[in-house]
C-alpha positions as CSV (number, residue, x, y, z in Angstrom):
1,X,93.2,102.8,-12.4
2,X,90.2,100.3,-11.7
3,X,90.4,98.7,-8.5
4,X,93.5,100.0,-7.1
5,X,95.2,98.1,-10.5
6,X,97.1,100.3,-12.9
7,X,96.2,98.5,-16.3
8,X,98.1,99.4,-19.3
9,X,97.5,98.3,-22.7
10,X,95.8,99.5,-26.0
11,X,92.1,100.5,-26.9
12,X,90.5,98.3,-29.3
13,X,88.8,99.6,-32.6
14,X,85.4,98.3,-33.9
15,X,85.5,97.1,-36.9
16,X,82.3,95.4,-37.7
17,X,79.5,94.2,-34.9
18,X,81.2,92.1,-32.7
19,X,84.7,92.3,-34.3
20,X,87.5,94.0,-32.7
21,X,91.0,94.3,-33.5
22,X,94.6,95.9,-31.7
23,X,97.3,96.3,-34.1
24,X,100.4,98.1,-33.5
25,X,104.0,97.7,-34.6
26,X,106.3,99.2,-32.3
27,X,107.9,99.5,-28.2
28,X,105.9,101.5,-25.7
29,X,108.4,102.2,-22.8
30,X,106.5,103.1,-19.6
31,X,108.1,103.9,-16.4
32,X,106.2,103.8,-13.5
33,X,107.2,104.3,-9.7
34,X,105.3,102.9,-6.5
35,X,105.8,102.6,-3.1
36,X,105.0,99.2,-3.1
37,X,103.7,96.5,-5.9
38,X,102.1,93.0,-5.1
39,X,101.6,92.2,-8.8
40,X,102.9,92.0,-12.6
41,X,101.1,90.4,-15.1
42,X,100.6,90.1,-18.6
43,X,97.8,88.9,-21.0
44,X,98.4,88.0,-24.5
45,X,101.4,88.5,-26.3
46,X,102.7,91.4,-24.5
47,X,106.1,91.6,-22.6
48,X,106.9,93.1,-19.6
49,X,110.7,93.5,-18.0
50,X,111.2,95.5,-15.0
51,X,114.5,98.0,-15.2
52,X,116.7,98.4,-11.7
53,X,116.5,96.6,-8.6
54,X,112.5,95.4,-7.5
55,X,111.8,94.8,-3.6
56,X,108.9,93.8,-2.3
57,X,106.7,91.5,0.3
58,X,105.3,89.1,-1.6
59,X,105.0,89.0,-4.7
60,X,102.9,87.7,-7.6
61,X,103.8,87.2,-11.8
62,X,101.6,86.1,-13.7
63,X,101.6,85.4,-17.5
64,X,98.4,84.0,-19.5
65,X,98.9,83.3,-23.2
66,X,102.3,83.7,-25.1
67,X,103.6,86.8,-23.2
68,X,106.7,87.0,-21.7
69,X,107.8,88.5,-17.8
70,X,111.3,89.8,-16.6
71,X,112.4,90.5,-13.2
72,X,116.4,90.2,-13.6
73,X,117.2,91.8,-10.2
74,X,114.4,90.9,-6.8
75,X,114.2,91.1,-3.6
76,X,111.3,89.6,-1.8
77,X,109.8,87.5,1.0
78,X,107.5,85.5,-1.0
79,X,107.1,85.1,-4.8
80,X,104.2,83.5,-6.7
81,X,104.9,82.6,-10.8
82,X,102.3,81.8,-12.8
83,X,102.0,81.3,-16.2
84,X,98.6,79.6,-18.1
85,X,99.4,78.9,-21.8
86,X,102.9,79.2,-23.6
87,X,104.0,82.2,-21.8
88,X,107.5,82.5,-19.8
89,X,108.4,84.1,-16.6
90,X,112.4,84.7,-16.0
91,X,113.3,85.9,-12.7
92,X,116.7,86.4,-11.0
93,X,118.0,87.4,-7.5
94,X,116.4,86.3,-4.2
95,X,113.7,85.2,-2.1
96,X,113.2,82.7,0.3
97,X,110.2,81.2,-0.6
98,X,109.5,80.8,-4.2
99,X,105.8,79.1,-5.5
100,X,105.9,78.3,-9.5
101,X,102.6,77.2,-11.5
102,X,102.7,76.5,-14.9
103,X,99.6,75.8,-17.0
104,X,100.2,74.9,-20.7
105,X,103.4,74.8,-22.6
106,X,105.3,77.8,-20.2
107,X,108.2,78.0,-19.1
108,X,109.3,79.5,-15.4
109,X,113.1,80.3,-15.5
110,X,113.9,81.1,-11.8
111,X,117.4,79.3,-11.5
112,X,119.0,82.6,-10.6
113,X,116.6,83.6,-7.9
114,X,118.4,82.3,-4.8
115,X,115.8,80.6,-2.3
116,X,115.4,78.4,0.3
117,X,112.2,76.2,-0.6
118,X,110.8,75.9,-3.9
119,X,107.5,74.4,-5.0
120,X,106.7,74.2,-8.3
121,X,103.0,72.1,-10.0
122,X,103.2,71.5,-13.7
123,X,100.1,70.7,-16.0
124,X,101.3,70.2,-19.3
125,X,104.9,69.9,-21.1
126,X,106.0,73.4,-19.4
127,X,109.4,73.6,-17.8
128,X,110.9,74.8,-14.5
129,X,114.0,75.9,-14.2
130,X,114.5,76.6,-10.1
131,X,117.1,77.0,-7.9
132,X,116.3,75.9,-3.8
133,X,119.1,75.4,-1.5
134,X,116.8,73.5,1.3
135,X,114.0,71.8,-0.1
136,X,111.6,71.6,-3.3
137,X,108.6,69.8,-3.8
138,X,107.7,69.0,-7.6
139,X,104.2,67.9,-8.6
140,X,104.0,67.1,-12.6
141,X,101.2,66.2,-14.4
142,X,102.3,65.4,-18.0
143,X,105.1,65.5,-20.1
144,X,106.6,68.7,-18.7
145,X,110.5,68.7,-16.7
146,X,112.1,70.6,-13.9
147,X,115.5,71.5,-13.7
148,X,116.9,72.5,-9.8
149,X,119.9,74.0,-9.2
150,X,121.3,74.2,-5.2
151,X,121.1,70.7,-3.4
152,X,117.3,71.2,-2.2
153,X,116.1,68.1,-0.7
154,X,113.4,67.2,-3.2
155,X,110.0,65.7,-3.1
156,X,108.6,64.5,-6.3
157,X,105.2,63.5,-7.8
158,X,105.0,62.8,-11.3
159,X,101.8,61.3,-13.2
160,X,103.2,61.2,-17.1
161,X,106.5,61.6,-18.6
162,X,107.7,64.4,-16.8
163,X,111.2,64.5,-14.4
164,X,112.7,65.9,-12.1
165,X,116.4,66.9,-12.9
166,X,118.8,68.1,-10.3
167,X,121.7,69.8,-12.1
C-alpha cells in the first residue's frame, strides 16, 4: 500500500550503477476484492482485465505506454479513460457519463459501454470508439478518428486530419 494505492508489479534488479532491468516470461493472476475502487491503471506494457461484474461511482482507467485495460462488464456513474502513449482501454456495459483522453497513438474502445453523453479529446492519431445515445462532444488534434455508435447529437472540433464518424 502507499498512499491508500495497492501497487502491484515487479522489483527491479541492479545490474550495473544506474542500470536496472524487469524481466519475466509468464501470467501473474491476482485477485483482489474491495469495497469500493476509484482507479485502474497501468504503466508500461502490462495488462490488466477485470473478471465479473465491476460497480462503482466514478471511475478512473488509465493506461501510459503500450499496456492494455479491460473492463468487459461496468456499472458506474461517471467514467474517466485515459491513455498517454500507444496503450488501449476496452470497456463494456454502462454509465451515463463517459470522459475519454487519449494521448499518443491509443486507442479507447468504449462502444459497448451504454451512455448518455460522451466526450472524448484526441492528441495524436489515437482512435475512439464510443457509444452516446444523447450527446458527444469530440475535440481532435491530429490525425486521430472517432467512431460513435447511438444517435448522440454531436459536437465536433477537429484541427488536422482527424473525423468524426457516426456509425
Amino acid at each position: 500500500m502507499d498512499n491508500g494505492r495497492l501497487r502491484i508489479g515487479t522489483k527491479r534488479e541492479e545490474r550495473k550503477a544506474f542500470t536496472y532491468s524487469t524481466r519475466f516470461d509468464g501470467t501473474v493472476t491476482v485477485y483482489i476484492t474491495v469495497p469500493a475502487i476509484e482507479e485502474l491503471s497501468v504503466s508500461g506494457s502490462g495488462q490488466l482485465k477485470t473478471e465479473g461484474d465491476l460497480k462503482a461511482e466514478a471511475l478512473s482507467l488509465g493506461v501510459s505506454g503500450s499496456g492494455q485495460l479491460t473492463v468487459p462488464k461496468l456499472t458506474a456513474d461517471k467514467l474517466q479513460s485515459t491513455v498517454s502513449g500507444s496503450g488501449e482501454i476496452t470497456v463494456a456495459g454502462t454509465c451515463p457519463q463517459h470522459e475519454a483522453r487519449i494521448s499518443g497513438s491509443g486507442n479507447v474502445r468504449a462502444s459497448d459501454l451504454r451512455t448518455e453523453a460522451s466526450a472524448i479529446r484526441i492528441s495524436g492519431s489515437g482512435d475512439g470508439r464510443l457509444y452516446a445515445r444523447r450527446s458527444l462532444e469530440a475535440s481532435i488534434a491530429g490525425s486521430g478518428d472517432v467512431y460513435v455508435r447511438g444517435g448522440a447529437n454531436v459536437k465536433s472540433k477537429i484541427a488536422g486530419r482527424g473525423r468524426v464518424h457516426q456509425e
